[in-house]
PDB file with one MODEL, atoms N, CA, C and O in Angstrom:
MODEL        1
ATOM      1  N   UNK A   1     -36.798  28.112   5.570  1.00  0.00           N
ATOM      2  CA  UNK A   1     -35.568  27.979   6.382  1.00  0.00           C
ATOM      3  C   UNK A   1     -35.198  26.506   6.579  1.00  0.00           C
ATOM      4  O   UNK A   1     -34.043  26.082   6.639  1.00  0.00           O
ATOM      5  N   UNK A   2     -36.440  25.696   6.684  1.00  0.00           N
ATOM      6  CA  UNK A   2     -36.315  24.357   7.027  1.00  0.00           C
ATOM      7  C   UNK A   2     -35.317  23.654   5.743  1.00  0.00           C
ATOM      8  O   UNK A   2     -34.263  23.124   6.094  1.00  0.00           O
ATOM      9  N   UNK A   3     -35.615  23.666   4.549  1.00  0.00           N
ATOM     10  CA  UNK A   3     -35.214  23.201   3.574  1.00  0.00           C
ATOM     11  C   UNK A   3     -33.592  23.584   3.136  1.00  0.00           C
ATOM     12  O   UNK A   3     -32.862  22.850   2.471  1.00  0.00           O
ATOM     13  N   UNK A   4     -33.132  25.308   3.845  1.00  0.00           N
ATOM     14  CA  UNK A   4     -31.613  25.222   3.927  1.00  0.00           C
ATOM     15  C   UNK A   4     -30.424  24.703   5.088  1.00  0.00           C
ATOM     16  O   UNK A   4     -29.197  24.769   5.152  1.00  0.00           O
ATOM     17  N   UNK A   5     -31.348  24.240   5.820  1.00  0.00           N
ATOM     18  CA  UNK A   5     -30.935  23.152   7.182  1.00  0.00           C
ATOM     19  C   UNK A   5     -30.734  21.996   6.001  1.00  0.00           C
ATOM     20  O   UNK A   5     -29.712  21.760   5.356  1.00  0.00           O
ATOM     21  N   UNK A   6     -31.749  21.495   5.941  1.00  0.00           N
ATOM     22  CA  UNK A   6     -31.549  19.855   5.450  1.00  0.00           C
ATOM     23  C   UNK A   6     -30.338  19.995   4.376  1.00  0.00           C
ATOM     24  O   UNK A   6     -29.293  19.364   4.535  1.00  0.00           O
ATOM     25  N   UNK A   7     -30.520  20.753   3.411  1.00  0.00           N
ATOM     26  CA  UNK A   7     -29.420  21.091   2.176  1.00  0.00           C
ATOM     27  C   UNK A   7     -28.244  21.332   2.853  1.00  0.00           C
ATOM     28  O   UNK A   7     -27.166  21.109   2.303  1.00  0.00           O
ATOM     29  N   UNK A   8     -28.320  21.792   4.069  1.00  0.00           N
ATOM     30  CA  UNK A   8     -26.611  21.826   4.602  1.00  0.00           C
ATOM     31  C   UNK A   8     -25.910  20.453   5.319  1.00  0.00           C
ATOM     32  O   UNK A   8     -24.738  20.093   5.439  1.00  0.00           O
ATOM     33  N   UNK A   9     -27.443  19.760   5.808  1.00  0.00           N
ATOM     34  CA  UNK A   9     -27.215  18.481   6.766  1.00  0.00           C
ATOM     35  C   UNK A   9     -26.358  17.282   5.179  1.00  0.00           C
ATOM     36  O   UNK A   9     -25.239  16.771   5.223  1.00  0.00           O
ATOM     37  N   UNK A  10     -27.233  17.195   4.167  1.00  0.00           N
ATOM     38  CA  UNK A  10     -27.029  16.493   3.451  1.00  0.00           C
ATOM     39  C   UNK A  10     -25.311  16.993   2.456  1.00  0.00           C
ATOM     40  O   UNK A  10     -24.406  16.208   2.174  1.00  0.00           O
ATOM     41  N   UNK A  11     -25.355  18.200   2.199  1.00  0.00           N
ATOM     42  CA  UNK A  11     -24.124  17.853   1.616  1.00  0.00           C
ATOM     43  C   UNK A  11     -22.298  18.222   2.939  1.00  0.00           C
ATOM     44  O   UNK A  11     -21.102  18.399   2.711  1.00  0.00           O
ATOM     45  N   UNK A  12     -23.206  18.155   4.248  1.00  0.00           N
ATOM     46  CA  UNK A  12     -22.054  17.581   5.565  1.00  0.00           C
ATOM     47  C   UNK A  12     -22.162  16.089   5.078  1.00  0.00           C
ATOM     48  O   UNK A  12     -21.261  15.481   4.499  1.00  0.00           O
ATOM     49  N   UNK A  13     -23.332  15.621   5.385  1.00  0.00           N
ATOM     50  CA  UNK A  13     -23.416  13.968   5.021  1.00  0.00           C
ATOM     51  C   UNK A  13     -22.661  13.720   3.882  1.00  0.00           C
ATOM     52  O   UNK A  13     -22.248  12.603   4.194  1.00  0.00           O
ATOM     53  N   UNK A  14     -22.221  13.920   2.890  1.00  0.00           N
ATOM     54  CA  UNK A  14     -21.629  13.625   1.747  1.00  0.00           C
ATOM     55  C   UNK A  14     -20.238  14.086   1.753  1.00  0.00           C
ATOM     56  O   UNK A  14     -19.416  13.276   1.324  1.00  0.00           O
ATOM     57  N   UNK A  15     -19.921  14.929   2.051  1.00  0.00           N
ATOM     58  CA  UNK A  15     -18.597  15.441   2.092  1.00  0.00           C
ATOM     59  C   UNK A  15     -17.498  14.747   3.373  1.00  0.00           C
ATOM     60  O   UNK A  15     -16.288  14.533   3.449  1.00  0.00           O
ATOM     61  N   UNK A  16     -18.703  14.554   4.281  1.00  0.00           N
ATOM     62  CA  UNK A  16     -17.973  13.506   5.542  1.00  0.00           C
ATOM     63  C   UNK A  16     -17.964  11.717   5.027  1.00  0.00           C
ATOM     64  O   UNK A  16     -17.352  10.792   5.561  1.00  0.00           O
ATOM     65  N   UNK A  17     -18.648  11.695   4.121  1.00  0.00           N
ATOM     66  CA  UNK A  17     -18.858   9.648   3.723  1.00  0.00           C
ATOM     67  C   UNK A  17     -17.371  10.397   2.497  1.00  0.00           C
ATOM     68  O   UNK A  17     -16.210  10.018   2.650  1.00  0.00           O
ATOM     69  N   UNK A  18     -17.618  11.046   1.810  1.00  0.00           N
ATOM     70  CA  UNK A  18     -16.515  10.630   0.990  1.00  0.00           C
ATOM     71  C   UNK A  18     -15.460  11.249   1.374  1.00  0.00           C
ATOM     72  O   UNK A  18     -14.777  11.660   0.436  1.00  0.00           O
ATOM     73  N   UNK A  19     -15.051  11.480   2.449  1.00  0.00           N
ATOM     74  CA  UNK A  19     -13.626  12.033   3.316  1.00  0.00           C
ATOM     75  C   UNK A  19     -13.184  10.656   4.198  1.00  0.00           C
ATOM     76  O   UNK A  19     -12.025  10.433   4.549  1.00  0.00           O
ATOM     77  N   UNK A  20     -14.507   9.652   4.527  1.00  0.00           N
ATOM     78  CA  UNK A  20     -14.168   8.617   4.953  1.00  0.00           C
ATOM     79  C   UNK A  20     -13.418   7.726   4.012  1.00  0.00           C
ATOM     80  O   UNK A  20     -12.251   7.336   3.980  1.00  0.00           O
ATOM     81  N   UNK A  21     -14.389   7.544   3.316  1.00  0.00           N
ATOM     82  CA  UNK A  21     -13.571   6.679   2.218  1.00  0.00           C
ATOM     83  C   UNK A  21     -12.089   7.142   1.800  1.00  0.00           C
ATOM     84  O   UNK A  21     -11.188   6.324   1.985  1.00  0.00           O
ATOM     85  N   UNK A  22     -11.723   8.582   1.169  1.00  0.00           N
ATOM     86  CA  UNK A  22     -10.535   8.823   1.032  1.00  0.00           C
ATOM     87  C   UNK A  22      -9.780   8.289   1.911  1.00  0.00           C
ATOM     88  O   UNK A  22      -8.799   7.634   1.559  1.00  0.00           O
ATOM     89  N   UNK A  23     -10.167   8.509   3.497  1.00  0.00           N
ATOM     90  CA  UNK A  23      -9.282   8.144   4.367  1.00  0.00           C
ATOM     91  C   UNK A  23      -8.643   6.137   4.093  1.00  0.00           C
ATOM     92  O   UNK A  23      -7.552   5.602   4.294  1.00  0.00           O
ATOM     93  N   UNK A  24      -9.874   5.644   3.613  1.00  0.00           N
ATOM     94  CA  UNK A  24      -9.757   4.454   3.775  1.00  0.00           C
ATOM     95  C   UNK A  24      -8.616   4.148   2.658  1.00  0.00           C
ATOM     96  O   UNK A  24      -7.677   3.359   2.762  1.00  0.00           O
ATOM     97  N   UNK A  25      -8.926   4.921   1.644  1.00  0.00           N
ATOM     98  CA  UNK A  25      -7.741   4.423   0.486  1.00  0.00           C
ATOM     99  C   UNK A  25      -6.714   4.574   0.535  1.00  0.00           C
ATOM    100  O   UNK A  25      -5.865   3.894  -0.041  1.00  0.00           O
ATOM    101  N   UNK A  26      -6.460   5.853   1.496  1.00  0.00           N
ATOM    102  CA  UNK A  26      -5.429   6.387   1.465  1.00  0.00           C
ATOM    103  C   UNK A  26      -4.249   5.592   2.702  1.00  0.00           C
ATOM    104  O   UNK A  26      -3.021   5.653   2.761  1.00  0.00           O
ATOM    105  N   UNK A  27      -5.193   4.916   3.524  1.00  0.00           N
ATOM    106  CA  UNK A  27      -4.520   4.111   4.531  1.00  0.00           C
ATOM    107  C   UNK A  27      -4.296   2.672   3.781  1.00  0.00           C
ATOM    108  O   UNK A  27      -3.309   2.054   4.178  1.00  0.00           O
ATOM    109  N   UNK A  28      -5.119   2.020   2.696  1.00  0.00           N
ATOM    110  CA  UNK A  28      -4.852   1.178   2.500  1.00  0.00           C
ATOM    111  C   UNK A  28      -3.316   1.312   1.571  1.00  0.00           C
ATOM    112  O   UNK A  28      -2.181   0.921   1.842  1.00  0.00           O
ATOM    113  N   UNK A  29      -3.902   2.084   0.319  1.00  0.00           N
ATOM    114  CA  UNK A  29      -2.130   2.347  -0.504  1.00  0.00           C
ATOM    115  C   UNK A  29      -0.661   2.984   0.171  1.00  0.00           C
ATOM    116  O   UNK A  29       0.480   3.241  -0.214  1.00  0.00           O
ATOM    117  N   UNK A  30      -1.510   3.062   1.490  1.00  0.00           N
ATOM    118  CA  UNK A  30      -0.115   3.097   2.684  1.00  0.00           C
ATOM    119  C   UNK A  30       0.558   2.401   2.545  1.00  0.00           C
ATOM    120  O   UNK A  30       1.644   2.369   1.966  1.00  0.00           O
ATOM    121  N   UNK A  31      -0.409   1.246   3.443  1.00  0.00           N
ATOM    122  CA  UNK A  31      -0.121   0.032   3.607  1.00  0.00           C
ATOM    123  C   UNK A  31       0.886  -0.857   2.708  1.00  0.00           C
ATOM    124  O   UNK A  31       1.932  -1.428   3.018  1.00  0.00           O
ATOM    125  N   UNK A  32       0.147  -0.761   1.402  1.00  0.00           N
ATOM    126  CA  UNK A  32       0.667  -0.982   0.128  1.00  0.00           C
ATOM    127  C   UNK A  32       1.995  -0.789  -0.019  1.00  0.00           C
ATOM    128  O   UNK A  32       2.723  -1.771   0.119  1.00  0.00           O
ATOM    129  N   UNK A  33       2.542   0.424  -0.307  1.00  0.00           N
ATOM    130  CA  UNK A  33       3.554   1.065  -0.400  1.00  0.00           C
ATOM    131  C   UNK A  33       4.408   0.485   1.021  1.00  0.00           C
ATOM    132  O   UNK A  33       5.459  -0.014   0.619  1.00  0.00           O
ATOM    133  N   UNK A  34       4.336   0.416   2.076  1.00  0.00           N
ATOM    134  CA  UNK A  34       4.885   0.542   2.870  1.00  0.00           C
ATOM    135  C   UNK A  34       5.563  -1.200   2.566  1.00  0.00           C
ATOM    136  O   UNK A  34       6.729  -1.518   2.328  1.00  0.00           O
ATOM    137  N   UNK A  35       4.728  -1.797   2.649  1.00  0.00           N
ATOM    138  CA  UNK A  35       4.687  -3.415   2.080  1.00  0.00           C
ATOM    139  C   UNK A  35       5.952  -3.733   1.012  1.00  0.00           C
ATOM    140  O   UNK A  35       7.085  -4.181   1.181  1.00  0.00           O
ATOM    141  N   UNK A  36       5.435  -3.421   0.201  1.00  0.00           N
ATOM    142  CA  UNK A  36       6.546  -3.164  -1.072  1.00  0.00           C
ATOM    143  C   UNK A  36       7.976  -2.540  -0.580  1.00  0.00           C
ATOM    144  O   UNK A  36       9.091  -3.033  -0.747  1.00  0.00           O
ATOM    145  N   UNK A  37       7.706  -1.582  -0.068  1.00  0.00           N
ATOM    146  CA  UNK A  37       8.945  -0.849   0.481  1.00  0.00           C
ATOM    147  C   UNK A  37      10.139  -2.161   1.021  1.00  0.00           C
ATOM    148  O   UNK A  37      11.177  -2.543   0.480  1.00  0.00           O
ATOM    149  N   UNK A  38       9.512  -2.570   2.203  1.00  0.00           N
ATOM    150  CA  UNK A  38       9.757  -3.489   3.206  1.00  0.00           C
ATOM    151  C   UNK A  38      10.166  -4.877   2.156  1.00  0.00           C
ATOM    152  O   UNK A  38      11.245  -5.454   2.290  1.00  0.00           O
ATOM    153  N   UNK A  39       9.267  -5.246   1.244  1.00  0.00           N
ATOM    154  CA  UNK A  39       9.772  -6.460   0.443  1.00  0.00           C
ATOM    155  C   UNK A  39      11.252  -6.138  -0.256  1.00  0.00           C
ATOM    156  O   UNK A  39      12.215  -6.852   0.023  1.00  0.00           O
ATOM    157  N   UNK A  40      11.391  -4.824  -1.341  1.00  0.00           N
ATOM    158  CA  UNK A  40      12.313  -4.907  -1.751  1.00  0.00           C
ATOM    159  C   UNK A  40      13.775  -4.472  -0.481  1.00  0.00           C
ATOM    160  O   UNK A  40      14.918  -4.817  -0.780  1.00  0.00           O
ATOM    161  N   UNK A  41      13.568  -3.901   0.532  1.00  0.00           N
ATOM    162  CA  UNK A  41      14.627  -4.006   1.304  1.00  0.00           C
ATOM    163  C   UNK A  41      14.854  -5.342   1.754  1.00  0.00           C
ATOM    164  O   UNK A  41      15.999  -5.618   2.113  1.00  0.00           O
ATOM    165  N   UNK A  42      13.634  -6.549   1.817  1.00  0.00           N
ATOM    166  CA  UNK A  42      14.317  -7.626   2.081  1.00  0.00           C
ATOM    167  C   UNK A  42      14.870  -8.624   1.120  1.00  0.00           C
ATOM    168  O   UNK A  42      15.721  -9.455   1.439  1.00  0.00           O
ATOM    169  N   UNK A  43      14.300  -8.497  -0.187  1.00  0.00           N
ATOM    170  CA  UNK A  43      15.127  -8.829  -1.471  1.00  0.00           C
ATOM    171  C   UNK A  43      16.762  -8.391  -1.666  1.00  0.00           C
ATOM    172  O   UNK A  43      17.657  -8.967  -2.285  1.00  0.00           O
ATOM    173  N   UNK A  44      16.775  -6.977  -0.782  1.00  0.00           N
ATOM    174  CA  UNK A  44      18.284  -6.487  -0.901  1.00  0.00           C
ATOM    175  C   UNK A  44      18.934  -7.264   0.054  1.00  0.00           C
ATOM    176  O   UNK A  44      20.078  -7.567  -0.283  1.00  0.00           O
ATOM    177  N   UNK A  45      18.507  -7.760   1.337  1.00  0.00           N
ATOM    178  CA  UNK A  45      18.726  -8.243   2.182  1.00  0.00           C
ATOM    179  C   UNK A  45      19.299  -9.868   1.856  1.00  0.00           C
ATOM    180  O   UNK A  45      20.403 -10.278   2.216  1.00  0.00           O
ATOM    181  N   UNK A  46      18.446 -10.539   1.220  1.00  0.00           N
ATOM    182  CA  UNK A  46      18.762 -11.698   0.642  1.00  0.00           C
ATOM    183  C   UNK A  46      19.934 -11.600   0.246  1.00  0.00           C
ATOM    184  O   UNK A  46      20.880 -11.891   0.976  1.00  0.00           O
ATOM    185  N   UNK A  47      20.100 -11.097  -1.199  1.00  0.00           N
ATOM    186  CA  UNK A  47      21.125 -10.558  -2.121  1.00  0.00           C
ATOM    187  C   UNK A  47      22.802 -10.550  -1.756  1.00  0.00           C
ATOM    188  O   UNK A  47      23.849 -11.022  -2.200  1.00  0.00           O
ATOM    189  N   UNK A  48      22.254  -9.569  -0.486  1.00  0.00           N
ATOM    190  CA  UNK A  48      24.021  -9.696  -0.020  1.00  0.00           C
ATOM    191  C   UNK A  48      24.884 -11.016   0.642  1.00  0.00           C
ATOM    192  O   UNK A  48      26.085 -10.906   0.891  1.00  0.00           O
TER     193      UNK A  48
ENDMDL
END
């Protein structure tokens, strides 16, 4: 019984580290995008 505890602890542990990370990428190419967004509206901004 002991050994299907740990097998459940470990792939929570794994499925929660790489849900973190997604989170992290996914906030960074936010960022990204959002950035860019914001540059070319101020390139349009220039322009006129």
């Amino acid at each position: 019984m002991k050994t299907v505890e740990n097998e459940m602890l470990l792939i929570w542990t794994l499925t929660r580290l790489s849900h973190e990370k997604n989170v992290e990428y996914f906030r960074k190419s936010e960022c990204e995008n959002a950035e860019g967004i914001n540059g070319n509206n101020y390139k349009k901004e220039l322009k006129k």
